[in-house]
Biopython code that builds the backbone (N, CA, C, O; Angstrom):
import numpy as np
from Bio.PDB.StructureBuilder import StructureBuilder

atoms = [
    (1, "UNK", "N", (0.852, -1.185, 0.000)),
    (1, "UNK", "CA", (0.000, 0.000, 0.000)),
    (1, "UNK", "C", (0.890, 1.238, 0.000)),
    (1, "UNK", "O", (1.855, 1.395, 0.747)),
    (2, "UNK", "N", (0.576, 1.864, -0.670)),
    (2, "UNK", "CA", (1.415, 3.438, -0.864)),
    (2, "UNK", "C", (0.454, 4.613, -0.021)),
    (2, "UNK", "O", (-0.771, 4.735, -0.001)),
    (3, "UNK", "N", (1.569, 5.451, 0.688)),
    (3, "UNK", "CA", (0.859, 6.803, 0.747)),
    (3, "UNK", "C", (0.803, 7.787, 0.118)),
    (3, "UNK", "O", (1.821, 8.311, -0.335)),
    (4, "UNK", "N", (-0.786, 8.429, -0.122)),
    (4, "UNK", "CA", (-0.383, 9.461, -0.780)),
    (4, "UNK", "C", (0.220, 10.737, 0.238)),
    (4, "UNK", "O", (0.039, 10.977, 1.432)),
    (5, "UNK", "N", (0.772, 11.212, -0.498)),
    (5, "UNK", "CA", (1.232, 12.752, 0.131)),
    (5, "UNK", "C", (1.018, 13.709, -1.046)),
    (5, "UNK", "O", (0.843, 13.397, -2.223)),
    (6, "UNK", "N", (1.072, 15.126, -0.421)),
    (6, "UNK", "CA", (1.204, 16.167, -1.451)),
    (6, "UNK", "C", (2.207, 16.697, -1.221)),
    (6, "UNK", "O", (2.634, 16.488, -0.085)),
    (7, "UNK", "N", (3.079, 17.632, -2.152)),
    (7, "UNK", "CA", (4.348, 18.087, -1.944)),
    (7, "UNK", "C", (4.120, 19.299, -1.651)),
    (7, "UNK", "O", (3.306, 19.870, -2.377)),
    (8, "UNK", "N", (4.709, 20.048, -0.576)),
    (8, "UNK", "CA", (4.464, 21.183, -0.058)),
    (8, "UNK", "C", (4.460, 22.450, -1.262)),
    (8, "UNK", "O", (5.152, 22.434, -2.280)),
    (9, "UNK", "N", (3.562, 23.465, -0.889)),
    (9, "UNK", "CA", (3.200, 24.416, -2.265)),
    (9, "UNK", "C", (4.714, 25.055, -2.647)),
    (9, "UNK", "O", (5.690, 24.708, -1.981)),
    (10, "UNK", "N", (4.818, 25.794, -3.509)),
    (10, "UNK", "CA", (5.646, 27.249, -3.706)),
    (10, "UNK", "C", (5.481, 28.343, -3.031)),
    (10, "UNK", "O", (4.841, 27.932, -2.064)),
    (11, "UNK", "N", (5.587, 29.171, -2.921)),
    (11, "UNK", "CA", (5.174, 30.549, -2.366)),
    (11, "UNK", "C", (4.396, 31.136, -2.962)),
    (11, "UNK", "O", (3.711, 32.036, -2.476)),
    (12, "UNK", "N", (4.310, 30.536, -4.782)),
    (12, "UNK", "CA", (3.365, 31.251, -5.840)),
    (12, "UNK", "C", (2.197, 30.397, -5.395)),
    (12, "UNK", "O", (1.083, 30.733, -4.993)),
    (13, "UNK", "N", (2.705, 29.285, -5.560)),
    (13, "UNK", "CA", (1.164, 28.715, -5.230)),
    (13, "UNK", "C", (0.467, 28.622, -4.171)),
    (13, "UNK", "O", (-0.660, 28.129, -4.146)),
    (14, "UNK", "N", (1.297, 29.264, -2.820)),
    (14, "UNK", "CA", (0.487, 29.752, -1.624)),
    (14, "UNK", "C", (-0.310, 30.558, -1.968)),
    (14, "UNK", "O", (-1.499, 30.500, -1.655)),
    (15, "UNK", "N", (0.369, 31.741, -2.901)),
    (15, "UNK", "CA", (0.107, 32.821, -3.065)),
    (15, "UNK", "C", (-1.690, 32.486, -3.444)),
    (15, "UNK", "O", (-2.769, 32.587, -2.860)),
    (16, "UNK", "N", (-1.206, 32.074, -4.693)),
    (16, "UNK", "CA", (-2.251, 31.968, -5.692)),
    (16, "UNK", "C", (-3.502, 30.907, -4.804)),
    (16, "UNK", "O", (-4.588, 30.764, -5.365)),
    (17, "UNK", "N", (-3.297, 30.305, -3.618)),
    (17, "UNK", "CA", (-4.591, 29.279, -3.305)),
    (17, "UNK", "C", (-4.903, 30.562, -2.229)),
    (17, "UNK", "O", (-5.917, 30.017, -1.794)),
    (18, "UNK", "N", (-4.860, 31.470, -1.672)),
    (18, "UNK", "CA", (-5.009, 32.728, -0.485)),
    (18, "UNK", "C", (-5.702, 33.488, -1.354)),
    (18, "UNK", "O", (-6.868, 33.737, -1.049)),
    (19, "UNK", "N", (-5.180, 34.010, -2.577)),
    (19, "UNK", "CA", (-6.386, 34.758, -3.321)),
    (19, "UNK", "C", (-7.252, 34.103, -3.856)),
    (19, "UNK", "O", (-8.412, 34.466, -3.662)),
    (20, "UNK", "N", (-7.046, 33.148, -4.543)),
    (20, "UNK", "CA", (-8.403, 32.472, -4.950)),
    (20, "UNK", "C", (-9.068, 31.700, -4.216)),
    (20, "UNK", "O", (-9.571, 30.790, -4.876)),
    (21, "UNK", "N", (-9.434, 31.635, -2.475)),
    (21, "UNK", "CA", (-9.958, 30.903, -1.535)),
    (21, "UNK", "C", (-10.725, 32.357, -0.922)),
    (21, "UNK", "O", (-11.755, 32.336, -0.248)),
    (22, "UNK", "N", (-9.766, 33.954, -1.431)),
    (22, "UNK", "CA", (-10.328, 34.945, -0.524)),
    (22, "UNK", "C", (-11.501, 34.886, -1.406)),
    (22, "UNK", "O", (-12.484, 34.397, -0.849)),
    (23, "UNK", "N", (-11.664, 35.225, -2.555)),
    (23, "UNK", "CA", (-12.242, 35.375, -3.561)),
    (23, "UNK", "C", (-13.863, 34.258, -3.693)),
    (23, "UNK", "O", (-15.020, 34.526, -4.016)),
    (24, "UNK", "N", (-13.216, 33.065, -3.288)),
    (24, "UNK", "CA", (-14.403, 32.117, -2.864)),
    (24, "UNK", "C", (-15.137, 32.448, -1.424)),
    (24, "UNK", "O", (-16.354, 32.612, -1.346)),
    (25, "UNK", "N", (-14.385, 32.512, -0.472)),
    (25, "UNK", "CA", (-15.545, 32.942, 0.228)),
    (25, "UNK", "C", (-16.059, 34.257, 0.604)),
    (25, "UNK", "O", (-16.932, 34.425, 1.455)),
    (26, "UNK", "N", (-15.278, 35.514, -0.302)),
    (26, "UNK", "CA", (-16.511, 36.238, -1.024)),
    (26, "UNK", "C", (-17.189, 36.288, -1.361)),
    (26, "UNK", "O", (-18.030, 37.076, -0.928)),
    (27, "UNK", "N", (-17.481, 35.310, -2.678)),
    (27, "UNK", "CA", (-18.525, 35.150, -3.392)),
    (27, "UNK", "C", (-19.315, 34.276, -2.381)),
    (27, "UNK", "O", (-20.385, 34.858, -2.206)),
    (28, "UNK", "N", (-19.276, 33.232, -1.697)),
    (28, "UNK", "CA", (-20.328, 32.672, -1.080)),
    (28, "UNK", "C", (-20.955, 33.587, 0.004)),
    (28, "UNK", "O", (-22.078, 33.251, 0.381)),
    (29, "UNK", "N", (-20.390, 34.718, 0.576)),
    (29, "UNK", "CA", (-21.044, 35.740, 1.621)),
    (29, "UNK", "C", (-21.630, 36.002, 1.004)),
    (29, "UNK", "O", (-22.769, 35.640, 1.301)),
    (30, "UNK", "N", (-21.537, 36.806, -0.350)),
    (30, "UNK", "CA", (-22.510, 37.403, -1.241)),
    (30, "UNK", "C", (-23.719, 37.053, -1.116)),
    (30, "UNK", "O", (-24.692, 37.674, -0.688)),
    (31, "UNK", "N", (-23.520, 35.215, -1.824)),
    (31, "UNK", "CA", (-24.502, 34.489, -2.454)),
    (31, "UNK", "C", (-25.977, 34.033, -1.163)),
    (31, "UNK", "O", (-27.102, 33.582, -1.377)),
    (32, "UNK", "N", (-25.334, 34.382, 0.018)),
    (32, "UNK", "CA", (-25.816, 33.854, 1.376)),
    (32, "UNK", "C", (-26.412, 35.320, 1.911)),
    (32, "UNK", "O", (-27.507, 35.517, 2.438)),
    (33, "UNK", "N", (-25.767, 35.912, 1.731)),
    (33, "UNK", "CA", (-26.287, 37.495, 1.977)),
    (33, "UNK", "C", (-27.314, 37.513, 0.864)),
    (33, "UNK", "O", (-28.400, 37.865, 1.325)),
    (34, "UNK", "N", (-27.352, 37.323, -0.109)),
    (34, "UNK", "CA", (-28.331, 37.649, -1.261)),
    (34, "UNK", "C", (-29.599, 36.468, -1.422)),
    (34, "UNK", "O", (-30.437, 36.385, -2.320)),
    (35, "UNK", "N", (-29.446, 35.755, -0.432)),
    (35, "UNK", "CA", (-30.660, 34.338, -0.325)),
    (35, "UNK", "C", (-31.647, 34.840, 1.093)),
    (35, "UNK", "O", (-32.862, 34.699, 1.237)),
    (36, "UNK", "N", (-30.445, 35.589, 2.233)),
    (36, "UNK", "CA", (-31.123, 36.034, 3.244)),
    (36, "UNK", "C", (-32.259, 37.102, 2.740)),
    (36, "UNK", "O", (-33.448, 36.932, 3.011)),
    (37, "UNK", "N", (-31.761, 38.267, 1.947)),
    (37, "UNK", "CA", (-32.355, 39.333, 1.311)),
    (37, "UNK", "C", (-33.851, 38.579, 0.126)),
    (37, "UNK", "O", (-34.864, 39.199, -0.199)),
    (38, "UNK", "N", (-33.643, 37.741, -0.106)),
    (38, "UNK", "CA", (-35.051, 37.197, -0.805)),
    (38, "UNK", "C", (-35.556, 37.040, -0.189)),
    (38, "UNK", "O", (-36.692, 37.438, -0.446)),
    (39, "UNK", "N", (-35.412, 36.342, 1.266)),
    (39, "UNK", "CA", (-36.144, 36.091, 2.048)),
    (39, "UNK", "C", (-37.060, 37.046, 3.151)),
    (39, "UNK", "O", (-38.068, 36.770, 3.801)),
    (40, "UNK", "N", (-36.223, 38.313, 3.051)),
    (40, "UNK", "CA", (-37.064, 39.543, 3.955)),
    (40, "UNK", "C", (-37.575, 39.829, 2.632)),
    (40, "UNK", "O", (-38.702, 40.227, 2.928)),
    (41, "UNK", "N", (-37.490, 39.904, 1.159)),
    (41, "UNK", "CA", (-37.949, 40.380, 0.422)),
    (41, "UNK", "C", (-38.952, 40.235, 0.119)),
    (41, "UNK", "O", (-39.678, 41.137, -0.300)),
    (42, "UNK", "N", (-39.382, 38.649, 0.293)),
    (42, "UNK", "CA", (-40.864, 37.659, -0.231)),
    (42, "UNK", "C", (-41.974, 38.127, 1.466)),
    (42, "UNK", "O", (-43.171, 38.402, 1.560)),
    (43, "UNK", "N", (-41.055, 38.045, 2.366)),
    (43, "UNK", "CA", (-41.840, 38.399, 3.921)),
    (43, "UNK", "C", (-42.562, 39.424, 3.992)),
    (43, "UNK", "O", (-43.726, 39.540, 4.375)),
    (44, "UNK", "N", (-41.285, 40.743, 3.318)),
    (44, "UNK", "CA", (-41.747, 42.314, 3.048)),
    (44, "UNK", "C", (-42.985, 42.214, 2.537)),
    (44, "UNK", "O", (-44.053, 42.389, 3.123)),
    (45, "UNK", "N", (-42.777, 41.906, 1.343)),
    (45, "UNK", "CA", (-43.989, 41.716, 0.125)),
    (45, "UNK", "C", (-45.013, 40.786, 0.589)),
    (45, "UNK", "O", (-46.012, 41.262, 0.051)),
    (46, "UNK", "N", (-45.378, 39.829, 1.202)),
    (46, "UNK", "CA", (-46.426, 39.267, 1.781)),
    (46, "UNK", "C", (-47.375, 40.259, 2.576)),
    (46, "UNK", "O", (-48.542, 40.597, 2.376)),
    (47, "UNK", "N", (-46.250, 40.677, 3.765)),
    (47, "UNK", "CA", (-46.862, 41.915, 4.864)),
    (47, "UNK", "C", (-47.554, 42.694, 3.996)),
    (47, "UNK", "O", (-48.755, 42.834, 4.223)),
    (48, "UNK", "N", (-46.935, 43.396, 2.771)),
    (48, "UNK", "CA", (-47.376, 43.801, 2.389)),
    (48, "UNK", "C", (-48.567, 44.361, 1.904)),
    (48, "UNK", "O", (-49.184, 45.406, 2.107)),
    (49, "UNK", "N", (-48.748, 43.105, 1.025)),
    (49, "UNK", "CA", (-49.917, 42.271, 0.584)),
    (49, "UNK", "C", (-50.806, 41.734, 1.464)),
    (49, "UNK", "O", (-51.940, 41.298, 1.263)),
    (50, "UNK", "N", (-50.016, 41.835, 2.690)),
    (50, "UNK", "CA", (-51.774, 41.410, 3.262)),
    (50, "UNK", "C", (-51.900, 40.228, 3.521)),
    (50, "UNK", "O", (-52.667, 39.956, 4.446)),
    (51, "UNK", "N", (-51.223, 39.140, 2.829)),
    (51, "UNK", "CA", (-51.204, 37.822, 2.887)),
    (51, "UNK", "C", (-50.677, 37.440, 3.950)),
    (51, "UNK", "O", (-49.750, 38.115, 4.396)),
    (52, "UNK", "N", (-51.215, 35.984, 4.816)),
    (52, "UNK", "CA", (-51.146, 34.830, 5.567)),
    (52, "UNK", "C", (-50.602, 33.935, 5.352)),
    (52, "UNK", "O", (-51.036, 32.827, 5.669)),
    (53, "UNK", "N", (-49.160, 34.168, 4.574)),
    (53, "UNK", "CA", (-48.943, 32.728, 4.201)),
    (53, "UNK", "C", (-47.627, 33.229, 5.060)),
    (53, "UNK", "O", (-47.237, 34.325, 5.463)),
    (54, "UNK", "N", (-46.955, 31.356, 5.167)),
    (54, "UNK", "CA", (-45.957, 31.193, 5.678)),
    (54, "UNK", "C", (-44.707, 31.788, 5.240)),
    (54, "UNK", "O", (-44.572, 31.286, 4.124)),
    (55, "UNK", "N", (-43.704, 32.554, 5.433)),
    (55, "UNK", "CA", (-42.342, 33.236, 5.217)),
    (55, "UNK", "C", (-41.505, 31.983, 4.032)),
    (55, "UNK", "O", (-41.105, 30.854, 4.315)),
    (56, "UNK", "N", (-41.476, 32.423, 3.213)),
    (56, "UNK", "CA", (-40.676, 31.122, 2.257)),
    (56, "UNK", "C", (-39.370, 31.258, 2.869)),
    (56, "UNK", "O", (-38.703, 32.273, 3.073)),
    (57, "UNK", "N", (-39.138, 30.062, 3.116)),
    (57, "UNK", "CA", (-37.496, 29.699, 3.872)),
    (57, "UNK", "C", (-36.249, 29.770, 2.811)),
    (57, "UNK", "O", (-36.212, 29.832, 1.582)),
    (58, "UNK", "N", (-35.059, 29.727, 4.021)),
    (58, "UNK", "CA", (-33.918, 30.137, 3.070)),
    (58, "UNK", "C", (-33.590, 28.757, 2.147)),
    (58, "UNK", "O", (-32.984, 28.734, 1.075)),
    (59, "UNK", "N", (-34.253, 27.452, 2.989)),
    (59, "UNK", "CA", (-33.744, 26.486, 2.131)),
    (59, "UNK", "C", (-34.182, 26.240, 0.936)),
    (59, "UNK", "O", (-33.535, 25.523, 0.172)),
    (60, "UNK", "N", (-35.344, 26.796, 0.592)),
    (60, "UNK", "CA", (-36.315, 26.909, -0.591)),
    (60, "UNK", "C", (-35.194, 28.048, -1.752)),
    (60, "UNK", "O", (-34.841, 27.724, -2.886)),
    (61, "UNK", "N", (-34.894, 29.161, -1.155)),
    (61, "UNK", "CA", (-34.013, 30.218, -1.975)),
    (61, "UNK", "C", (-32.285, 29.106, -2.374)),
    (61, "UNK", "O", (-31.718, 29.049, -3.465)),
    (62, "UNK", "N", (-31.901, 28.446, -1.176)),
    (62, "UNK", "CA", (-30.579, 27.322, -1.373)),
    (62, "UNK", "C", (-31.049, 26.528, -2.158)),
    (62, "UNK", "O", (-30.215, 26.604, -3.060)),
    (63, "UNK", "N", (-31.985, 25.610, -2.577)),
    (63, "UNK", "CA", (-32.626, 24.445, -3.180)),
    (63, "UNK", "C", (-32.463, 25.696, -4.936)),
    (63, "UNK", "O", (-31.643, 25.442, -5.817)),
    (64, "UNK", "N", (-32.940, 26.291, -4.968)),
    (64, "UNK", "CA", (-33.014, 26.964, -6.014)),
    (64, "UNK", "C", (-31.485, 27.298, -6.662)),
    (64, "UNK", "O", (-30.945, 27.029, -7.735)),
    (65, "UNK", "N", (-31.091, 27.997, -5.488)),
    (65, "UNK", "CA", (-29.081, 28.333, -6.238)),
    (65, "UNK", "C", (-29.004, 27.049, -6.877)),
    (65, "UNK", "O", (-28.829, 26.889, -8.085)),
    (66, "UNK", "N", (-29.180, 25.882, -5.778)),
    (66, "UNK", "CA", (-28.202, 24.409, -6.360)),
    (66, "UNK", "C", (-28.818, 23.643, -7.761)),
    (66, "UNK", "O", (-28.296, 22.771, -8.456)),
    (67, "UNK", "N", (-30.462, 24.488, -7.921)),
    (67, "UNK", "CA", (-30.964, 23.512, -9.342)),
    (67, "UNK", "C", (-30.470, 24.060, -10.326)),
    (67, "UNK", "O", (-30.115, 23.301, -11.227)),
    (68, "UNK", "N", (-30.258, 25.602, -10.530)),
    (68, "UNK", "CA", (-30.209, 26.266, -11.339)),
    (68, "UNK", "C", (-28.253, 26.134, -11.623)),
    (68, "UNK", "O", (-27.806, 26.088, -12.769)),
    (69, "UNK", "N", (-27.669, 26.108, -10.834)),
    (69, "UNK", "CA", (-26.240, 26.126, -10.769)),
    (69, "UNK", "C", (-26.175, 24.248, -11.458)),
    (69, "UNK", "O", (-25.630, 23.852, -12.488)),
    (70, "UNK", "N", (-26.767, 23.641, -10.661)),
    (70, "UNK", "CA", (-26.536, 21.991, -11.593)),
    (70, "UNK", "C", (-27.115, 22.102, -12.845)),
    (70, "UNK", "O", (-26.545, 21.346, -13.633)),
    (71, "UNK", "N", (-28.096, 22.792, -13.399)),
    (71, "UNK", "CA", (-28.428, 22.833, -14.568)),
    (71, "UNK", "C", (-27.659, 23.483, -15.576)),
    (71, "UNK", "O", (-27.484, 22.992, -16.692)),
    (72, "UNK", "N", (-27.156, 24.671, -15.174)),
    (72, "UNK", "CA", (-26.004, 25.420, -16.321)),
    (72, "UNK", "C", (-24.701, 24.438, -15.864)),
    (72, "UNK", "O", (-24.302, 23.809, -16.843)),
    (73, "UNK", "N", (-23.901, 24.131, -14.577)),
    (73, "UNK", "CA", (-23.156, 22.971, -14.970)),
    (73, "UNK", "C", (-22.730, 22.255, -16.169)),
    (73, "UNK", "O", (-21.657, 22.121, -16.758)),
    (74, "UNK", "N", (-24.140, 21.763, -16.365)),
    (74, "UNK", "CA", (-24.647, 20.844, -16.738)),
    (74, "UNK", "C", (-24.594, 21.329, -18.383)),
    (74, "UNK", "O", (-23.987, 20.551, -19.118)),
    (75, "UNK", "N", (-25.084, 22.352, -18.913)),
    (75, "UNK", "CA", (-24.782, 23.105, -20.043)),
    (75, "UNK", "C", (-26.382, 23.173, -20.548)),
    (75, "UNK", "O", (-26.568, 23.561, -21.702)),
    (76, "UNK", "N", (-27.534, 22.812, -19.733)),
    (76, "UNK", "CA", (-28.826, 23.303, -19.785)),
    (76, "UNK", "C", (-29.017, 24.901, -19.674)),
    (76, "UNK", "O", (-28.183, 25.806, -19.624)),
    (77, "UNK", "N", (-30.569, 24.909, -19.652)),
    (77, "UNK", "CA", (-30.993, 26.333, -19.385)),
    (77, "UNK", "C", (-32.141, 26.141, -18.292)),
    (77, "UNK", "O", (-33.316, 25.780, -18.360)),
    (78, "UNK", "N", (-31.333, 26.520, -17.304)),
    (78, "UNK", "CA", (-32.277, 27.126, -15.878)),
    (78, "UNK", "C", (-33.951, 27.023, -15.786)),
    (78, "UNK", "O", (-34.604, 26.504, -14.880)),
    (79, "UNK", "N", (-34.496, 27.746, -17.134)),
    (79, "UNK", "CA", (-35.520, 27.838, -17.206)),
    (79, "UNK", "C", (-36.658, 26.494, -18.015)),
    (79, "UNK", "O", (-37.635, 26.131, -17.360)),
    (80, "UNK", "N", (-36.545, 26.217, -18.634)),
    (80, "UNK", "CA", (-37.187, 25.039, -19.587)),
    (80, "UNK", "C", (-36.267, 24.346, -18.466)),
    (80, "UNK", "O", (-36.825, 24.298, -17.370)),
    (81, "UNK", "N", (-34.944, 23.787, -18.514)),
    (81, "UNK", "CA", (-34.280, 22.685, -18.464)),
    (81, "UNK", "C", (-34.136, 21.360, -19.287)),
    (81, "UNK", "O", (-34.185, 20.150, -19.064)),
    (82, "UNK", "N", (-33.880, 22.416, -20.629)),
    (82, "UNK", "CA", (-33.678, 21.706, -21.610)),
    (82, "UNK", "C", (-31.877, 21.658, -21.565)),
    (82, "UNK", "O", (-30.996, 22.116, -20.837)),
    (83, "UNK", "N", (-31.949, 20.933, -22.633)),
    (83, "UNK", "CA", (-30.068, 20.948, -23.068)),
    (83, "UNK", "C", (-28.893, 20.548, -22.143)),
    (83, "UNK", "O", (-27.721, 20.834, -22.389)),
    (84, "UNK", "N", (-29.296, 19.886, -21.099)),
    (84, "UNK", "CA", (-28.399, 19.693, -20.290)),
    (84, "UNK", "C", (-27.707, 18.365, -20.874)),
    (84, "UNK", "O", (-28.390, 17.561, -21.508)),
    (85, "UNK", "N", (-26.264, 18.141, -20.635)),
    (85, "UNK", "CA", (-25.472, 16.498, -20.691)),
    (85, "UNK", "C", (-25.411, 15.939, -19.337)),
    (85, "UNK", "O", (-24.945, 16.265, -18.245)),
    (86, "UNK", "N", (-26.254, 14.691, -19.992)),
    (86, "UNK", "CA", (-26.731, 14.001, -18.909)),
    (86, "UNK", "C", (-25.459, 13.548, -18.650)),
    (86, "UNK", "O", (-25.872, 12.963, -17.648)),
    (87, "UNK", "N", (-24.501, 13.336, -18.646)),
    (87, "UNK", "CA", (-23.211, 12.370, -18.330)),
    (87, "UNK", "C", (-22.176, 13.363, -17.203)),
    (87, "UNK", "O", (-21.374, 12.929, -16.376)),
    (88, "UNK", "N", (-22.564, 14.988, -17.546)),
    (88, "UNK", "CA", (-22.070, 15.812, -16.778)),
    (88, "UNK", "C", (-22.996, 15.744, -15.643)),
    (88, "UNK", "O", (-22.373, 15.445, -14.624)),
    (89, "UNK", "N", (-24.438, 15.936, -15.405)),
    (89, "UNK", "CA", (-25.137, 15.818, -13.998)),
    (89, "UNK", "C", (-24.599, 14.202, -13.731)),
    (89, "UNK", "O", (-24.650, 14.043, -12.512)),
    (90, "UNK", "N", (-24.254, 13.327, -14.188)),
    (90, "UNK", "CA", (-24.365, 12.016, -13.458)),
    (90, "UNK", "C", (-22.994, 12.398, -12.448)),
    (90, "UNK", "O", (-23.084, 12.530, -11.227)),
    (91, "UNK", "N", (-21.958, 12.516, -13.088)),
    (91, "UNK", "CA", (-20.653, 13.170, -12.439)),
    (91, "UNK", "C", (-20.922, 13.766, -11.382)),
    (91, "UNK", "O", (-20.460, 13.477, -10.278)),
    (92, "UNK", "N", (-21.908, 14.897, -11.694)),
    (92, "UNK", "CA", (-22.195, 15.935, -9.994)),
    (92, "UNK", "C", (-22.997, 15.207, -9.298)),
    (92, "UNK", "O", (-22.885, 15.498, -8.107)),
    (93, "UNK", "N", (-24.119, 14.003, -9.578)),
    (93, "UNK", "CA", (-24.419, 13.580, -8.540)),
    (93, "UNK", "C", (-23.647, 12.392, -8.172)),
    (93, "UNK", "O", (-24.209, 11.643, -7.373)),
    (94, "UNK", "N", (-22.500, 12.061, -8.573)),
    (94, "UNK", "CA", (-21.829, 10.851, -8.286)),
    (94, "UNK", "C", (-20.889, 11.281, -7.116)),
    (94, "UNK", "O", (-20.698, 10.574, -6.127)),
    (95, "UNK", "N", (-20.068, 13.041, -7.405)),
    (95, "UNK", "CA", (-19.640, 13.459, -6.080)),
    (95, "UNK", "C", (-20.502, 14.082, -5.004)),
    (95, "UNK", "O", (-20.200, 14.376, -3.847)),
    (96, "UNK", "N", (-21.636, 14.214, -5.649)),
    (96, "UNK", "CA", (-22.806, 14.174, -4.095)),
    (96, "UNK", "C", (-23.058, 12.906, -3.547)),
    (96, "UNK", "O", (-23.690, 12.818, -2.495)),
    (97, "UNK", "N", (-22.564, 11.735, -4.243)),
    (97, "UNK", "CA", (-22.865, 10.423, -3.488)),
    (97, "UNK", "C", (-21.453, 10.554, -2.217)),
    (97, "UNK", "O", (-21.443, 10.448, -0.991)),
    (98, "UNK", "N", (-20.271, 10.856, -3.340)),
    (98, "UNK", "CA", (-19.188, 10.561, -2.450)),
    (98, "UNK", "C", (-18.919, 11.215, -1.231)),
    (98, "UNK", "O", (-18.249, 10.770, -0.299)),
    (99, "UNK", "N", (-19.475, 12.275, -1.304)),
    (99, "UNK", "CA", (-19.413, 13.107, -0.163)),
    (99, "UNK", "C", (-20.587, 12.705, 0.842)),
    (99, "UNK", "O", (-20.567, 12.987, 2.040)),
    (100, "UNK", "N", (-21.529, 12.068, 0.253)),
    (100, "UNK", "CA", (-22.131, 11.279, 1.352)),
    (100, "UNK", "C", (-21.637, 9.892, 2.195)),
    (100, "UNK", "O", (-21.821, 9.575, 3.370)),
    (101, "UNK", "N", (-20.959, 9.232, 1.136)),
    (101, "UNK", "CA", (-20.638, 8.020, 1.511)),
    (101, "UNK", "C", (-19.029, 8.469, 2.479)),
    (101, "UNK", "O", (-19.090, 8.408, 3.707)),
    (102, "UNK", "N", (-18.324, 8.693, 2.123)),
    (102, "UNK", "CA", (-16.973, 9.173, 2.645)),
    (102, "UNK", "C", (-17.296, 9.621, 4.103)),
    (102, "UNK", "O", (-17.124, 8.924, 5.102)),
    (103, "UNK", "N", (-17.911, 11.198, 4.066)),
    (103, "UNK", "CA", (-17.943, 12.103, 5.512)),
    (103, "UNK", "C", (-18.992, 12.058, 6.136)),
    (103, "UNK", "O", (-19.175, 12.572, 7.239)),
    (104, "UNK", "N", (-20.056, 11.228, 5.276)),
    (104, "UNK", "CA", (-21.213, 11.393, 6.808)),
    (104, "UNK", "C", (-21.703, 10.130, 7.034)),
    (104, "UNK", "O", (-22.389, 9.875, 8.023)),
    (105, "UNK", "N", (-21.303, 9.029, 5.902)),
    (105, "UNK", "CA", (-21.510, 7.731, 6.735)),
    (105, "UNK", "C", (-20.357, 7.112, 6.686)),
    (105, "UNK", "O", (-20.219, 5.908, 6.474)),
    (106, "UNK", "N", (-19.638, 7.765, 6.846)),
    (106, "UNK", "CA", (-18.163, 7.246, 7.527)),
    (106, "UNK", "C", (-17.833, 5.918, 7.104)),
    (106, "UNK", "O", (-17.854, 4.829, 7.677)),
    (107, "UNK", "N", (-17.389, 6.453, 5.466)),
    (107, "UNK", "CA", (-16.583, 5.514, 4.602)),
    (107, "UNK", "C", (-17.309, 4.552, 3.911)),
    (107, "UNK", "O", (-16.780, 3.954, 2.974)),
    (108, "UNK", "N", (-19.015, 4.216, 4.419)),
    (108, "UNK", "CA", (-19.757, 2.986, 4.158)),
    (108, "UNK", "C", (-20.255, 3.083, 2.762)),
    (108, "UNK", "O", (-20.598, 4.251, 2.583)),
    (109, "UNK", "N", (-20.445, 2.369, 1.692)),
    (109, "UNK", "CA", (-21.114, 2.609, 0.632)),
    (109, "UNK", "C", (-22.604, 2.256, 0.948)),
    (109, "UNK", "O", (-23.170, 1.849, 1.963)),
    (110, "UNK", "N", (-22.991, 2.550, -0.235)),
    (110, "UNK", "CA", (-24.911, 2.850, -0.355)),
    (110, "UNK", "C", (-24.981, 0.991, -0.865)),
    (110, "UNK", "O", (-26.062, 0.462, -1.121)),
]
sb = StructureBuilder()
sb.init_structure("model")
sb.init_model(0)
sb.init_chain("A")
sb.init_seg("    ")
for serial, (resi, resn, name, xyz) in enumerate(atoms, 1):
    if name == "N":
        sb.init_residue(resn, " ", resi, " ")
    sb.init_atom(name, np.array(xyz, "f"), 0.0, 1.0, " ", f" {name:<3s}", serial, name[0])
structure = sb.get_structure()
């Protein structure tokens, strides 16, 4: 059995994984800041309106990023959800398996 190892970075490539990790979780504050804001937005607009209905949750606004983000992935269109390659979603849900099987049932397969 072999181990893997990785070989320690460069300084460029410190460099370069510090900005492009700042840069990622920028964009995910954004994207999380901007799911919270739909959500006072749809609340606002209910009050508004007058309406009795329940506050649409953030997981409903998250469920949405992740269809629309697997669908262009994918090289579809968001809307119809036409045109997508099916061989590219099988891939993204094959590392949504692995990341199930690996870290939350601890190594076991399905």
């Amino acid at each position: 059995m072999t181990e893997k190892t990785c070989s320690v970075p460069t300084p460029e490539q410190r460099k370069y994984l510090e900005i492009r990790e700042a840069a990622e979780r920028s964009m995910l504050d954004k994207v999380f800041e901007a799911i919270n804001d739909a959500v006072s937005e749809v609340a606002d607009g209910f009050r508004e309106a007058g309406l009795e209905f329940e506050p649409t949750s953030r997981e409903y606004f998250m469920f949405t990023v992740q269809q629309v983000t697997f669908v262009r992935l994918c090289g579809g269109d968001p809307v119809t959800l036409q045109g997508g390659d099916p061989e590219v979603g099988q891939r993204i849900v094959n590392n949504g398996q692995h990341i199930i099987d690996s870290y939350w049932r601890g190594g076991e397969s399905t």
